[in-house]
N, CA, C and O atoms as a GROMACS GRO file, in nm:
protein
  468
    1UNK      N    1  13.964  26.517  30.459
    1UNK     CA    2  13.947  26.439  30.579
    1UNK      C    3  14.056  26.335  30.584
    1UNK      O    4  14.074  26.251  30.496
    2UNK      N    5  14.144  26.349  30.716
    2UNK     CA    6  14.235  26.214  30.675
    2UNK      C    7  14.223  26.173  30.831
    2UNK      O    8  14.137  26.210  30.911
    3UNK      N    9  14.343  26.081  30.855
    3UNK     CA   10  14.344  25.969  30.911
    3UNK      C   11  14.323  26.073  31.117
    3UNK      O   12  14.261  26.025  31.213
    4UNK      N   13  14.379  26.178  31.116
    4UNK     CA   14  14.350  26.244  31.247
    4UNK      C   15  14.211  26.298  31.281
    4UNK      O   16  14.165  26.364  31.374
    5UNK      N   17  14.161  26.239  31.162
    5UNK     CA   18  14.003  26.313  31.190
    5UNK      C   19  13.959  26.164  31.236
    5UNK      O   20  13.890  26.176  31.337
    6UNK      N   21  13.970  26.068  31.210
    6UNK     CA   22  13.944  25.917  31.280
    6UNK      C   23  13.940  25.895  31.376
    6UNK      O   24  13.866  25.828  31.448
    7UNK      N   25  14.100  26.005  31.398
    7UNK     CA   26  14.109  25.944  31.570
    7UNK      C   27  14.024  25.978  31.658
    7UNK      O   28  14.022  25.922  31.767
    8UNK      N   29  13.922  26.097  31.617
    8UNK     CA   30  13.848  26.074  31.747
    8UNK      C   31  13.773  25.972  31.772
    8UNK      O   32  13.718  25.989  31.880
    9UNK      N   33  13.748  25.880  31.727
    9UNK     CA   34  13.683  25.753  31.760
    9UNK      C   35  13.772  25.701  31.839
    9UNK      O   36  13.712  25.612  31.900
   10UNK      N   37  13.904  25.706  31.883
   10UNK     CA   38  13.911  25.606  31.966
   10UNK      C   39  13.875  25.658  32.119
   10UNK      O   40  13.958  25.622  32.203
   11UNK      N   41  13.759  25.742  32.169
   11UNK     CA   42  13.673  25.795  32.237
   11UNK      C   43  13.597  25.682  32.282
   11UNK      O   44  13.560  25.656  32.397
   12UNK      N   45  13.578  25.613  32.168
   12UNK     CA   46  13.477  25.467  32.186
   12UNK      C   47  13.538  25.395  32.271
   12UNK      O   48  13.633  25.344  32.210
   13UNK      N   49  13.537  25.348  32.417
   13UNK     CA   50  13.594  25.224  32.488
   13UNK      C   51  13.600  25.109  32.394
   13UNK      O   52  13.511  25.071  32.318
   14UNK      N   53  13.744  25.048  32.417
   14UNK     CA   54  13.767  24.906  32.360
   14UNK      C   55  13.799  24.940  32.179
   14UNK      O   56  13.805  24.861  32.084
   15UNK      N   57  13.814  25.088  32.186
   15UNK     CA   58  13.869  25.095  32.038
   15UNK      C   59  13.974  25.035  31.979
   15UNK      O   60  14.077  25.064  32.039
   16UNK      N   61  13.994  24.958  31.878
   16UNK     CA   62  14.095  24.915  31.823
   16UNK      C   63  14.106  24.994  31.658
   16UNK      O   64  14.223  24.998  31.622
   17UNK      N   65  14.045  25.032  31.594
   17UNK     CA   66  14.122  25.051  31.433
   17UNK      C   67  13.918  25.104  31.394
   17UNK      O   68  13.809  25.074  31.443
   18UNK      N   69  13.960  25.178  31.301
   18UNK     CA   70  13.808  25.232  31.225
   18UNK      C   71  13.895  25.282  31.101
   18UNK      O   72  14.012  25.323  31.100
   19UNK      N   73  13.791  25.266  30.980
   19UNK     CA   74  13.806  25.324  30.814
   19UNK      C   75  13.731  25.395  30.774
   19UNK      O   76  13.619  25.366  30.819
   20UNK      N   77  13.728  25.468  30.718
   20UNK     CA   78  13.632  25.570  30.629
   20UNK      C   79  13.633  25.462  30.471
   20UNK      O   80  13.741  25.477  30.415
   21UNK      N   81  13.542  25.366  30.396
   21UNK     CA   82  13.544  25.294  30.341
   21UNK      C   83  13.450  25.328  30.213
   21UNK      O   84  13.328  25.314  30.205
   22UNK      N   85  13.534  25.373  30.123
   22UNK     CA   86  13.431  25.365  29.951
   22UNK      C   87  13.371  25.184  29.945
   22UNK      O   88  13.437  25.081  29.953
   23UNK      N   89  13.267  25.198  29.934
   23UNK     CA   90  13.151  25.100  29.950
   23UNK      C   91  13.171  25.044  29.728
   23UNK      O   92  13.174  24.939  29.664
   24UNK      N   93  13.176  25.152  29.706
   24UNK     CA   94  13.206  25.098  29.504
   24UNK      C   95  13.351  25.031  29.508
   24UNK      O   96  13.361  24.925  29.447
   25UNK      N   97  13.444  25.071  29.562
   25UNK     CA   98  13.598  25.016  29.535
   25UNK      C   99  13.642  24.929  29.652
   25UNK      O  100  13.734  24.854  29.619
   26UNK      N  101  13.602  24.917  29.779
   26UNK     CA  102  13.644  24.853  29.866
   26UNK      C  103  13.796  24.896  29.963
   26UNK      O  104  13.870  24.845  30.047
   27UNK      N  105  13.775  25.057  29.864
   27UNK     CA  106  13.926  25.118  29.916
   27UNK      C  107  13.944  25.188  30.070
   27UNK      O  108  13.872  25.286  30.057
   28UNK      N  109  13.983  25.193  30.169
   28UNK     CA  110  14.004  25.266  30.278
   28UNK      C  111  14.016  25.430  30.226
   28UNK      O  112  14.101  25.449  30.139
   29UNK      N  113  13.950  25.528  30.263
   29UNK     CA  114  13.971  25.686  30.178
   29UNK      C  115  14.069  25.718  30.374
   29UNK      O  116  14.119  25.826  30.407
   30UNK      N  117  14.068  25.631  30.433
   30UNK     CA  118  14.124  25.692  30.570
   30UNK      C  119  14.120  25.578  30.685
   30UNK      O  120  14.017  25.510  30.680
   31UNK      N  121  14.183  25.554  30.756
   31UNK     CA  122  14.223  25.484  30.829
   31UNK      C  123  14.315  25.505  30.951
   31UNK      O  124  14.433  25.540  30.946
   32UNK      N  125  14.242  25.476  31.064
   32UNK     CA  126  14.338  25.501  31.205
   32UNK      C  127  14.294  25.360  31.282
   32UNK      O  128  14.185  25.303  31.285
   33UNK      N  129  14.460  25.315  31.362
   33UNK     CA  130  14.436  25.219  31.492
   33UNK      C  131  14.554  25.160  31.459
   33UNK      O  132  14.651  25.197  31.393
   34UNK      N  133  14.519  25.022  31.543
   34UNK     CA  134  14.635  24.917  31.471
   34UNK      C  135  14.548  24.779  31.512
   34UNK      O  136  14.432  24.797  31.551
   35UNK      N  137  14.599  24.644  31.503
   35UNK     CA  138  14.592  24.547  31.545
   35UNK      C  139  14.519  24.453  31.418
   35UNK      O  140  14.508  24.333  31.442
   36UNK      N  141  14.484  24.487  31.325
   36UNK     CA  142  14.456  24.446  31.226
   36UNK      C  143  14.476  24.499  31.136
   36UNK      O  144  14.509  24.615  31.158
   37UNK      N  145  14.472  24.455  30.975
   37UNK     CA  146  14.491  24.504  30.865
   37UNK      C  147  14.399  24.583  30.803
   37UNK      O  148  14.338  24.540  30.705
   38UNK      N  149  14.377  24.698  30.849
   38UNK     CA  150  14.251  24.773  30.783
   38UNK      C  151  14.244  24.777  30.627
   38UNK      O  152  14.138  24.793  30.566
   39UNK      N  153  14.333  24.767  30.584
   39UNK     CA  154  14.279  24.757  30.431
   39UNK      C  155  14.245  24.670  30.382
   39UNK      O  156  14.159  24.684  30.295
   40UNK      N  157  14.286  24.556  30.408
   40UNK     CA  158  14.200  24.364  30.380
   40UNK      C  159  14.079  24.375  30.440
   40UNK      O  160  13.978  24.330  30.385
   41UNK      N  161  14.077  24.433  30.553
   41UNK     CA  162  13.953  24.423  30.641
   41UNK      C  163  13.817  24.533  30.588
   41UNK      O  164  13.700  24.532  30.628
   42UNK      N  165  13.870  24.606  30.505
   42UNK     CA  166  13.788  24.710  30.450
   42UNK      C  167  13.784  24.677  30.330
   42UNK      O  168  13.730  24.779  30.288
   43UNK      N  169  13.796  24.620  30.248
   43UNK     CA  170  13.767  24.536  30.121
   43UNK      C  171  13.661  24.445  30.188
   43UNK      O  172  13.542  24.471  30.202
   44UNK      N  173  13.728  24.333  30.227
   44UNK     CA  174  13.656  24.258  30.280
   44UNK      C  175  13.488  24.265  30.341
   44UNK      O  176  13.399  24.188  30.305
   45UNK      N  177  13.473  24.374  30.441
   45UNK     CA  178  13.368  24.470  30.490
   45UNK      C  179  13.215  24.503  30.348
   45UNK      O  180  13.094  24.482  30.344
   46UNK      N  181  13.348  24.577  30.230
   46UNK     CA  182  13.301  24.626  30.135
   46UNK      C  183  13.178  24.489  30.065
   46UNK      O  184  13.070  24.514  30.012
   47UNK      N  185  13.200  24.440  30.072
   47UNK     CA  186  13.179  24.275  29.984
   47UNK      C  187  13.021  24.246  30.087
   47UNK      O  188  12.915  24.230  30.027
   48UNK      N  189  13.025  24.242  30.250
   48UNK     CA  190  12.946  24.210  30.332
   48UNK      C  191  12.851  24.301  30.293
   48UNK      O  192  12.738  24.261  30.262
   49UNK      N  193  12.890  24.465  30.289
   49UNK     CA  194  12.777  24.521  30.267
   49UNK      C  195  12.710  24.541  30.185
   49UNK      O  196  12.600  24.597  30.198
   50UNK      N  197  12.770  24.491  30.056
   50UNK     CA  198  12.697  24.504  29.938
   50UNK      C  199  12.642  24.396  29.922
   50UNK      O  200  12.556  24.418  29.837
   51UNK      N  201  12.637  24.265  29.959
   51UNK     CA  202  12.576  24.152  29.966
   51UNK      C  203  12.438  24.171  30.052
   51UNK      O  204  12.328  24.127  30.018
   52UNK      N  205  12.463  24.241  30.165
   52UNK     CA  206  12.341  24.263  30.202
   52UNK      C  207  12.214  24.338  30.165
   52UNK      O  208  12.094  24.312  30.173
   53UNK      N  209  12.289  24.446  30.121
   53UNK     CA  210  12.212  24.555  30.024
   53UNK      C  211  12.100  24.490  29.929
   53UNK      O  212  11.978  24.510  29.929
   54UNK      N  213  12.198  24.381  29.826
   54UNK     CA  214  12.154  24.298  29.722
   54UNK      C  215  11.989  24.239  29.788
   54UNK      O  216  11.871  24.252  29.755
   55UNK      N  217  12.064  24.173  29.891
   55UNK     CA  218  11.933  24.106  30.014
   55UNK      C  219  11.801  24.163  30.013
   55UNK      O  220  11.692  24.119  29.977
   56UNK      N  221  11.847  24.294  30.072
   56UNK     CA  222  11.747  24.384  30.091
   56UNK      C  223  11.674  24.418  29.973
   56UNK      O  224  11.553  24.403  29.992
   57UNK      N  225  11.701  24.458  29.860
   57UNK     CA  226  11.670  24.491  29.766
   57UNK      C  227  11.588  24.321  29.682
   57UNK      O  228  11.478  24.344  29.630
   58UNK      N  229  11.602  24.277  29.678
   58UNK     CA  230  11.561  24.166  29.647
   58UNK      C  231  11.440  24.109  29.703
   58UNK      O  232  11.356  24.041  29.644
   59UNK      N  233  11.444  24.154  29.847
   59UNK     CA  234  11.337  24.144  29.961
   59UNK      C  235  11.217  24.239  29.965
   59UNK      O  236  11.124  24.260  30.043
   60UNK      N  237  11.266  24.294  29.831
   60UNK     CA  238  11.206  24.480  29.848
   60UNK      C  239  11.149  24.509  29.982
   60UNK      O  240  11.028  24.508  30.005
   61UNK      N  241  11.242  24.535  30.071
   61UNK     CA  242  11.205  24.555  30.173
   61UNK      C  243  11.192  24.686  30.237
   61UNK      O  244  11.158  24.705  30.353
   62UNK      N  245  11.235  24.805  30.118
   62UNK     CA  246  11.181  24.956  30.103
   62UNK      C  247  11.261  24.972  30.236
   62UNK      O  248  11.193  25.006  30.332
   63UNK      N  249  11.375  24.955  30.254
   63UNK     CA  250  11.456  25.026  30.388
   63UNK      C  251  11.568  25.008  30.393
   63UNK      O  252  11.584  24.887  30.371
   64UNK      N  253  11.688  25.068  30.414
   64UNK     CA  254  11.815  25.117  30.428
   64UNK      C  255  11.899  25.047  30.574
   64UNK      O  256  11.875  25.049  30.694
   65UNK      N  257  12.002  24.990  30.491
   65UNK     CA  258  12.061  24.954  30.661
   65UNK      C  259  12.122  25.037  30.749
   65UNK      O  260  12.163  25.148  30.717
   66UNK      N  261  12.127  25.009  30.814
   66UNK     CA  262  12.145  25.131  30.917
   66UNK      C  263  12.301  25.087  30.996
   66UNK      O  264  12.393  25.162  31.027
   67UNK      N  265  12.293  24.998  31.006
   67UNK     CA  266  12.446  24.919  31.041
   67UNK      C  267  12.458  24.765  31.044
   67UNK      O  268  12.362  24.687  31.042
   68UNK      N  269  12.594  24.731  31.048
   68UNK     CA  270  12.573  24.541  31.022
   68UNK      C  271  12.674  24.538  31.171
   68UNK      O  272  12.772  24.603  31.206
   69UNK      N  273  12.608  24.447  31.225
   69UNK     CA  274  12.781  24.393  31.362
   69UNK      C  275  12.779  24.275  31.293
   69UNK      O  276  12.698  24.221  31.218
   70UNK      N  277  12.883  24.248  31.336
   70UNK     CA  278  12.994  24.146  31.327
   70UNK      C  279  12.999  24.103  31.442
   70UNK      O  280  12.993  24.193  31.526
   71UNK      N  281  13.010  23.957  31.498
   71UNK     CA  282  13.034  23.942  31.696
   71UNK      C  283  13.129  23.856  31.660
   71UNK      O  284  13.091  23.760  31.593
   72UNK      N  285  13.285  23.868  31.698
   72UNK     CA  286  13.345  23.774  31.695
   72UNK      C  287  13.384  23.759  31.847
   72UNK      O  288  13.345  23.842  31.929
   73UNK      N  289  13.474  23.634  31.889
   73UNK     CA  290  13.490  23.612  32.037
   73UNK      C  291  13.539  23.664  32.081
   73UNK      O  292  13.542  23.663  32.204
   74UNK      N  293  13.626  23.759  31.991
   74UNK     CA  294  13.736  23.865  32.076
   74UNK      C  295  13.672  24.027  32.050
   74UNK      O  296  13.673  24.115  32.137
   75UNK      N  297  13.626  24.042  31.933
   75UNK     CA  298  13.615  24.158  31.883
   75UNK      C  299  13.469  24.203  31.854
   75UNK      O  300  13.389  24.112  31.877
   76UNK      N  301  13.403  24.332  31.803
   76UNK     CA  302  13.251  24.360  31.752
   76UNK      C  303  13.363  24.423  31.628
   76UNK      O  304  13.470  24.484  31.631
   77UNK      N  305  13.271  24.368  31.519
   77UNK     CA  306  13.301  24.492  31.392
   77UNK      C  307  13.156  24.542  31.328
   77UNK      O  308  13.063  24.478  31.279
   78UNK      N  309  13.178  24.696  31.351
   78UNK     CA  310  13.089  24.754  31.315
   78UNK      C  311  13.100  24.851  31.198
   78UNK      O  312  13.183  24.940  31.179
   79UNK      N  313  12.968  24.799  31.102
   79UNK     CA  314  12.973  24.863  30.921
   79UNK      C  315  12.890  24.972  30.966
   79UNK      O  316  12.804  24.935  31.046
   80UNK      N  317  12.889  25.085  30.942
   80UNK     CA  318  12.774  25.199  30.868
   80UNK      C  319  12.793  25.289  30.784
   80UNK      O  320  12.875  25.381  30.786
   81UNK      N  321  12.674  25.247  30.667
   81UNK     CA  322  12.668  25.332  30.596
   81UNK      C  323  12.681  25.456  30.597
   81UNK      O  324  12.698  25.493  30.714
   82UNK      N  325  12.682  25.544  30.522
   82UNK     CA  326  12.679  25.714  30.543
   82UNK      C  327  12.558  25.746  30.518
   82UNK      O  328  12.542  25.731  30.397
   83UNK      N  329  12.443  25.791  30.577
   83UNK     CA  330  12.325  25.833  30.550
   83UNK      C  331  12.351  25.928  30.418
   83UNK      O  332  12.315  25.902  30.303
   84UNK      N  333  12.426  26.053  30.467
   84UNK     CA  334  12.409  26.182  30.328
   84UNK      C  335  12.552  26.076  30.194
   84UNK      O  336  12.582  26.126  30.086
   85UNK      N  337  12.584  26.003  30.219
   85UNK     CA  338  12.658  25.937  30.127
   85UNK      C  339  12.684  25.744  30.153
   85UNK      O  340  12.774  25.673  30.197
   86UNK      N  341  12.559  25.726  30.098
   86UNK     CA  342  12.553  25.573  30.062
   86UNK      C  343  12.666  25.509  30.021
   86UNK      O  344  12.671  25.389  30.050
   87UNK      N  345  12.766  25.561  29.957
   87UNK     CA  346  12.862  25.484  29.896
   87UNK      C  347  12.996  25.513  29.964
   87UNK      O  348  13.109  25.529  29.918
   88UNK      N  349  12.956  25.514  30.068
   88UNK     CA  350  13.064  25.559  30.168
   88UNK      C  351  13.018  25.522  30.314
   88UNK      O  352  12.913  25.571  30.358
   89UNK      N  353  13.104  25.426  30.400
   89UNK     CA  354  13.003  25.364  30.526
   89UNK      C  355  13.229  25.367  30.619
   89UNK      O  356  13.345  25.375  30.580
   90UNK      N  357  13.135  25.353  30.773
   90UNK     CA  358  13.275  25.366  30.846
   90UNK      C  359  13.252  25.256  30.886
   90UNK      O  360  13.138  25.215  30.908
   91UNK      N  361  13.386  25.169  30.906
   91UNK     CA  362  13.368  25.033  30.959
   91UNK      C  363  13.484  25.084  31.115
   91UNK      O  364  13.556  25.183  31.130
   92UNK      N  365  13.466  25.001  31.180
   92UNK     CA  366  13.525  25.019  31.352
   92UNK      C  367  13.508  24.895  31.395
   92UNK      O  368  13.414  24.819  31.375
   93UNK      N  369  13.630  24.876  31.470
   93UNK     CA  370  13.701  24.675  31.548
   93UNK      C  371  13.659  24.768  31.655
   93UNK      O  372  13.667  24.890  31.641
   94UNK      N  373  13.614  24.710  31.763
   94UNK     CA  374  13.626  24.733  31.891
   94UNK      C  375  13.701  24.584  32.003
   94UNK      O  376  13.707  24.464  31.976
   95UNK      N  377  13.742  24.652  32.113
   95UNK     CA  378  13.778  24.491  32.187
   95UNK      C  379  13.620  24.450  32.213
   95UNK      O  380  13.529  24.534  32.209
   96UNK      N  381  13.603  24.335  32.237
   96UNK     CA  382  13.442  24.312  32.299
   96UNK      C  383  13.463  24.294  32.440
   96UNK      O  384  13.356  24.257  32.489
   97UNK      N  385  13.552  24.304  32.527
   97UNK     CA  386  13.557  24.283  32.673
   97UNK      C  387  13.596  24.425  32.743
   97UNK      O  388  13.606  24.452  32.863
   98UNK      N  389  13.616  24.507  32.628
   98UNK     CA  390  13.604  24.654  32.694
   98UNK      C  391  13.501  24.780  32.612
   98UNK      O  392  13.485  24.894  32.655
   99UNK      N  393  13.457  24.740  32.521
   99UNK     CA  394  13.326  24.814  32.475
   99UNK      C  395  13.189  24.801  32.508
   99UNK      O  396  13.136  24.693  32.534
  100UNK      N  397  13.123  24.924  32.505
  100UNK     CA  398  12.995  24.859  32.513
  100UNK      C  399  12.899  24.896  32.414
  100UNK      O  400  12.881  25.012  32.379
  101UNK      N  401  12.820  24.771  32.357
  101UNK     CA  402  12.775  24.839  32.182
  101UNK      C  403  12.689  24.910  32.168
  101UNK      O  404  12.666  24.935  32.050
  102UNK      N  405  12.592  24.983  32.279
  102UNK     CA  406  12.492  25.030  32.263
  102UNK      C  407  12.547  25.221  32.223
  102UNK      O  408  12.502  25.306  32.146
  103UNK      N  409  12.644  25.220  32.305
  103UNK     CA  410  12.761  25.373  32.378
  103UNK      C  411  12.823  25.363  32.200
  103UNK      O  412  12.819  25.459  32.122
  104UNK      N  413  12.861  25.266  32.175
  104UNK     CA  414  12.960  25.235  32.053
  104UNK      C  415  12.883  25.294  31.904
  104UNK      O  416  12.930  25.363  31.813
  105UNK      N  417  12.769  25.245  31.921
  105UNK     CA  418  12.675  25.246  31.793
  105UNK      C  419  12.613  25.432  31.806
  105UNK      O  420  12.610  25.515  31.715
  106UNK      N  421  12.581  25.446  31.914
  106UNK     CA  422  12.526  25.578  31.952
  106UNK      C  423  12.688  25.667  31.892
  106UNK      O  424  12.663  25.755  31.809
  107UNK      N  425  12.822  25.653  31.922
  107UNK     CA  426  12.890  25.726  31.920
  107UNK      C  427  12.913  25.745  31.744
  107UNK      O  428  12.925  25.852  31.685
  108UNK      N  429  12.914  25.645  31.698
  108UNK     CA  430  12.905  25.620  31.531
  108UNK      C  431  12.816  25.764  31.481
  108UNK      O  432  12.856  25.850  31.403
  109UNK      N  433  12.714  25.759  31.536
  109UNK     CA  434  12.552  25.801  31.476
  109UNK      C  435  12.637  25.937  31.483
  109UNK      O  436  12.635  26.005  31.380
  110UNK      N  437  12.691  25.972  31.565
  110UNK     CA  438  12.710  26.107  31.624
  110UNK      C  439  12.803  26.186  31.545
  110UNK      O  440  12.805  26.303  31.508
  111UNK      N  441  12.893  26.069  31.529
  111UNK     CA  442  13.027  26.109  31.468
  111UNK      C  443  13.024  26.150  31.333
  111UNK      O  444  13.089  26.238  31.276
  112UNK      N  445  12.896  26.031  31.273
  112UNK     CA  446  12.871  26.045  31.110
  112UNK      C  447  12.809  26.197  31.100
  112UNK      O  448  12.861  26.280  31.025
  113UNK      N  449  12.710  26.226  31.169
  113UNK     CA  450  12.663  26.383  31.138
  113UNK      C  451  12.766  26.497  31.100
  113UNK      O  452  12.765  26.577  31.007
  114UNK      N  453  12.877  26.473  31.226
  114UNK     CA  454  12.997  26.601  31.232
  114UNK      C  455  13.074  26.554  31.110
  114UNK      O  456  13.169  26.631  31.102
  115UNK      N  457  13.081  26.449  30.990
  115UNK     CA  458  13.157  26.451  30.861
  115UNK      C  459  13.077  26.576  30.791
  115UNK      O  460  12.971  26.622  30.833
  116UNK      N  461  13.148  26.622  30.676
  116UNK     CA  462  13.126  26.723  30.592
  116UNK      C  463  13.196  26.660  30.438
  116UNK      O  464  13.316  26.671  30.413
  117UNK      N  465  13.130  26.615  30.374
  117UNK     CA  466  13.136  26.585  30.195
  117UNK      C  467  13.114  26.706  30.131
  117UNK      O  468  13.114  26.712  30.008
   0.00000   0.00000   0.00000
């Protein structure tokens, strides 16, 4: 799987940049867009979701995240895990004045099924 299999996400209105992100190393396994540094930003990502995890687990709250947003004033960043591979989640910048997150999050769900591990 490399970086042209990404691109179909930018399908998503207001796409800017998405990673295919090892959740243990914080490494990008794939990366398409531009406008930010996807590999700082996918480390970085890596750190949020495992902090939350910790949360959850601590909370024993017997349930799996399903995705984290991010709302910044310009941008949505969106984490999800991989259902059939936990240690592997896609993160995606969108613009926030040309996406819409409900279309955005639905397109994620969709996209994660058609991967093959």
């Amino acid at each position: 799987m490399g970086q042209s299999y990404l691109s179909d996400l930018t399908a998503i209105e207001g796409f800017k940049a998405a990673s295919l992100v090892d959740a243990n190393t914080g490494k990008a396994l794939a990366s398409f867009g531009s406008g930010i540094d996807i590999e700082l930003a996918s480390e970085g990502n890596t750190e949020v979701l495992n902090t939350k995890r910790r949360v959850v687990d601590l909370l024993e709250l017997d349930d799996v995240i399903e995705d984290i947003l991010i709302s910044l004033g310009k941008e949505y960043h969106l984490i999800r895990p991989l259902v059939k591979q936990p240690s592997i989640f896609l993160y995606l910048v969108l613009d926030r004045k040309k996406s819409n997150l409900g279309l955005a999050r639905h397109f994620l769900k969709t996209f994660e099924h058609s991967l093959e591990f």
